[in-house]
N, C-alpha and C positions, 0 to 999 in steps of 0.2 A: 593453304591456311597455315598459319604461324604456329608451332608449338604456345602451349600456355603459358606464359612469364607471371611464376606465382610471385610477391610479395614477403617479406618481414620485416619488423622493425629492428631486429639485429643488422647491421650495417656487413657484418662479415657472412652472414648467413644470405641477407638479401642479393650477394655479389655473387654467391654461391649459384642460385636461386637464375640473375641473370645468364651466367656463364651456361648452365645447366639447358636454358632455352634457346641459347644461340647452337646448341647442339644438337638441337631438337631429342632433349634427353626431360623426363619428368621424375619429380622425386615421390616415391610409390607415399611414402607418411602424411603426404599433400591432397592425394586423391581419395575419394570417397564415392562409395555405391558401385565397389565392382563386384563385390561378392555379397550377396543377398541374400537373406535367412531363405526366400522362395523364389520363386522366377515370377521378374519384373517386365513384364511385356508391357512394351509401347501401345500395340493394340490395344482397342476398347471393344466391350460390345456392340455388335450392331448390327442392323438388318435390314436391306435394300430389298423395298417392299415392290412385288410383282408388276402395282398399280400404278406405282411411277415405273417401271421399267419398260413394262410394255410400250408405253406410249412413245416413251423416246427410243426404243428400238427401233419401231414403227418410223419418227421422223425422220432419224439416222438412213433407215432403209429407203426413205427417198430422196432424201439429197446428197448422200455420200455415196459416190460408186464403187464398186467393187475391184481393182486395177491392181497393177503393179506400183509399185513405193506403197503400198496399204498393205494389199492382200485381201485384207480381214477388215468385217466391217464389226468390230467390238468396241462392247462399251463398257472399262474394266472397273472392278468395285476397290473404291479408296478409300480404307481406314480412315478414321478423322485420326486417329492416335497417332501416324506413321509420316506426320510432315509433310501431307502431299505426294507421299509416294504410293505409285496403284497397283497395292498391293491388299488385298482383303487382312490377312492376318503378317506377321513379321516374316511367316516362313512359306508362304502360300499366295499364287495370281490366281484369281475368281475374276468371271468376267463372263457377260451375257453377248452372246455371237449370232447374229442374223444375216441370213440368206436369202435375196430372195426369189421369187420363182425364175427358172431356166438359167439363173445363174450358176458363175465355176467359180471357187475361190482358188487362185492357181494354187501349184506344188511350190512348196518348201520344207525345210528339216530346219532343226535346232536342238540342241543338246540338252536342254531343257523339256522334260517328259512333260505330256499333255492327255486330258481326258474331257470326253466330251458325257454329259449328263444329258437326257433327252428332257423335254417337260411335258411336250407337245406334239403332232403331228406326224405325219406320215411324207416318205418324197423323197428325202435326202441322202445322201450317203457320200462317206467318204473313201478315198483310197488309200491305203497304207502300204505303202511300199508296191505298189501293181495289187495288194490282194482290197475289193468293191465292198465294204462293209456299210449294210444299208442301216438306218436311224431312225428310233420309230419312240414313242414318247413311255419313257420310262429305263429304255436302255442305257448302259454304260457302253461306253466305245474308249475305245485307248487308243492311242498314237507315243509308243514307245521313246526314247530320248534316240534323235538322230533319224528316224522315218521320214521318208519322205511322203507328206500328206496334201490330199487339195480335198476338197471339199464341193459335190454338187446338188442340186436342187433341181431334181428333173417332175416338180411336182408342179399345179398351178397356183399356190399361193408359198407366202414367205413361212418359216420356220426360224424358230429360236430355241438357243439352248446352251447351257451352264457349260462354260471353258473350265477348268484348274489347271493350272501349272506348277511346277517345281522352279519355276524364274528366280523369286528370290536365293532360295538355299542353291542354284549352281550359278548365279551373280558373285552371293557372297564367298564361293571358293573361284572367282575367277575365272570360271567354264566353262563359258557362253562361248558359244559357235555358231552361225548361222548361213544357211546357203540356198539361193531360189533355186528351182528346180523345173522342169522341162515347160515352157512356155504355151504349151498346145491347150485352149479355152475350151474345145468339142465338147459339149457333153452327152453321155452317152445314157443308156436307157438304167433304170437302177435295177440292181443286182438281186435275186433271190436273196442270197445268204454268201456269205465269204468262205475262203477255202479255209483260214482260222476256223472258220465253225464245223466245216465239212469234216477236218482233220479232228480237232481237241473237242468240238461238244457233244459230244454223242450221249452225254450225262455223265453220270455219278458211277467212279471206278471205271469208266471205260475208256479204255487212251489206247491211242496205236503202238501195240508192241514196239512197231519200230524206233519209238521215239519218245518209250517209258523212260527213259536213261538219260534225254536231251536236254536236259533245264539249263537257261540260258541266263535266267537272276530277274527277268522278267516272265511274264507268261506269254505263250505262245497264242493263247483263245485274247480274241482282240474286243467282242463282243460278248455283253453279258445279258442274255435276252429277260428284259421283265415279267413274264408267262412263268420262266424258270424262277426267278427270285420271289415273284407272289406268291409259287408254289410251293418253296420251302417257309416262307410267312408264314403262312395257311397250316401247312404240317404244325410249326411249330407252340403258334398257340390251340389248335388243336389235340396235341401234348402235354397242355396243362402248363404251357408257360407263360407267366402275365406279361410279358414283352416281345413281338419276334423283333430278331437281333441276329441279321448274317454277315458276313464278312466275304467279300470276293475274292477268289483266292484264284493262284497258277493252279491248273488242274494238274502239272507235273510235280510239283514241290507240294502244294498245299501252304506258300508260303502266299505274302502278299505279294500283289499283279504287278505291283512298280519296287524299284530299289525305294523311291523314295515319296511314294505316296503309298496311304491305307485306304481303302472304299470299303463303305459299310453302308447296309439299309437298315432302320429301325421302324418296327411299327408299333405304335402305342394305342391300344382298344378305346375307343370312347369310354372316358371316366377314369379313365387310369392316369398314372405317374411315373414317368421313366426318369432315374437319377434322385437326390443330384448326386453327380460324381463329376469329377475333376484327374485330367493328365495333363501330360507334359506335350509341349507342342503345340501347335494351330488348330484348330478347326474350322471347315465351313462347310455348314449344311444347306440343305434346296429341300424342298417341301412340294414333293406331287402329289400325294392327294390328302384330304381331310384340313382340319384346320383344329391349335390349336394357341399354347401360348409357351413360350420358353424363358426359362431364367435363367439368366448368363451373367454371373456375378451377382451385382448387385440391382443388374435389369431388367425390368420386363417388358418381353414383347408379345403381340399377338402374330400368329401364322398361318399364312393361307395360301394355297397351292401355287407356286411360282416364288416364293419368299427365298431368299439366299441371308443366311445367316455366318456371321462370323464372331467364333469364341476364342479367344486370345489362351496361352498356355496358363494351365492350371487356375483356371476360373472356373468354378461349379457350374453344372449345367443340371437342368432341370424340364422335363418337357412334359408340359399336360392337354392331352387331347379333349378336345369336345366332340369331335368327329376324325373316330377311325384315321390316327394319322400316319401315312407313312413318311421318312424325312431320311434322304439320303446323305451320308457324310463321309468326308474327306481328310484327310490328317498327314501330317509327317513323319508318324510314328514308326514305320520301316527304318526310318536317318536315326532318330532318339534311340532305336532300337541297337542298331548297328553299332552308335558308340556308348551303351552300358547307361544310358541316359534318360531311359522312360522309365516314368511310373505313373502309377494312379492312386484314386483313392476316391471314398465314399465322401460326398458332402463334403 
């Protein structure tokens, strides 16, 4: 694409003006809206409603197979704001992934971190580097940047469930890397529990001596079972707090699971109002259970368990249940973090 060739009616200034573009050189007093009193996200709100997803999951799952040049049988959520590009928010890949019964989706890595959100069902599990991390509806499962993962379905019906990636943010620094990995389809019988679990979950303060000191920038627990995260809910508004509100964290660090994702559950009591508040960065939330209605700027939506929501940077959010809602959320706020670059605020 050609640099810009600005224009003026000054005949020495306009020569200026062409010489400037055959050099592919711009003159900074010509451009406008680089620097913004706030952050101007391309995103819009929006929210890909369960009721259409299902269904085309469902057709996807019978006429696309599952193979090598694919992999993966997803169907990724595309901003209207972003040009066609499928990307849920400017800094965040959201995308609903089906499996279906006695299917493998083979191994591959890529340098782009990935986490799988559960919504539904029992069956599935994936492998993370050789360790069988089973997938059950409500769980968070991680797939580290650079893991080699494949994914199986030893259940007898299909299963779906919420993909995010870091795609865009290691796109725009250039850092895509990608490599298939060992082509054996077998699938084997699913796992109790993974050794991630066996080794880091043992609960709250308890971590293997040998490997209090090991923190690696990611967490080591790959799975973050939903029986444990209902149960710090449960504590907490039994505490006398009108929101539960956790955050997943490396049980080494205490910091967030990914360099460059944040995971969060919020659960909002029937009749209650969480927000609004507004940060900096993307978000997209998934809704398993209750239902209610969210306001994302200037939008309103209703939500109902399967819903995948995406909030552009620093758009107020507001979320009011009718029913007990819980709503899991995703961010980039580790990245914002890292360069001095997040904030928040009330409404």
């Amino acid at each position: 694409m050609a640099t810009t060739r600005f224009r003026s009616p000054d005949a020495d200034t306009d020569l200026l003006y062409k010489e400037l573009a055959e050099r592919d050189l711009q003159p900074l007093w010509e451009l406008s809206g680089l620097l913004t009193a706030q952050p101007a996200a391309r995103a819009v709100p929006y929210v890909w409603y369960a009721r259409e997803l299902r269904p085309l999951a469902t057709r996807s799952g019978e006429l696309i197979p599952v193979e090598r040049g694919g992999d993966r049988r997803v169907l990724a959520c595309a901003n209207p704001g972003l040009g066609g590009a499928p990307y849920a928010v400017g800094t965040l890949w959201a995308a609903v992934q089906q499996l279906n019964a006695g299917e493998v989706a083979p191994a591959h890595r890529h340098t782009p971190a990935a986490l799988r959100f559960v919504l539904e069902g029992t069956g599935v599990w994936t492998l993370v580097d050789g360790d069988p991390v089973p997938m059950a509806a409500g769980d968070l499962v991680l797939t580290p940047s650079w893991t080699f993962h494949e994914h199986h379905n030893s259940a007898s019906q299909a299963m779906t469930w919420l993909d995010v990636l870091d795609l865009p943010v290691v796109a725009a620094l250039d850092a895509v890397f990608y490599e298939d990995g060992p082509s054996d389809k077998a699938s084997l019988a699913a796992p109790e529990a993974s050794r991630s679990e066996q080794r880091f979950g043992g609960g709250p303060g308890l971590l293997p001596a040998a490997d209090a000191g090991a923190a690696t920038g990611r967490s080591p627990l790959l799975a973050y079972r939903w029986d444990n995260t209902d149960l710090a809910l449960r504590g907490q508004l039994a505490a006398g707090a009108p929101i539960g509100h956790v955050r997943y964290s490396d049980p080494l660090t205490g910091r967030d699971v990914m360099p460059t994702m944040r995971c969060e559950m919020l659960r909002v009591p029937a009749g209650a109002v969480a927000g609004p508040a507004r940060q900096t960065g993307g978000r997209i939330g998934c809704v398993l259970h209750g239902s209610g209605q969210a306001r994302a700027g200037t939008e309103t939506f209703a939500l109902g368990p399967g819903d995948i929501i995406a909030v552009p940077s620093w758009h107020p959010l507001s979320l009011t249940a009718e029913r007990d809602l819980d709503i899991f959320f995703t961010s980039d706020a580790p990245v914002l973090d890292a360069l001095g670059l997040y904030r928040e605020s009330d409404g």
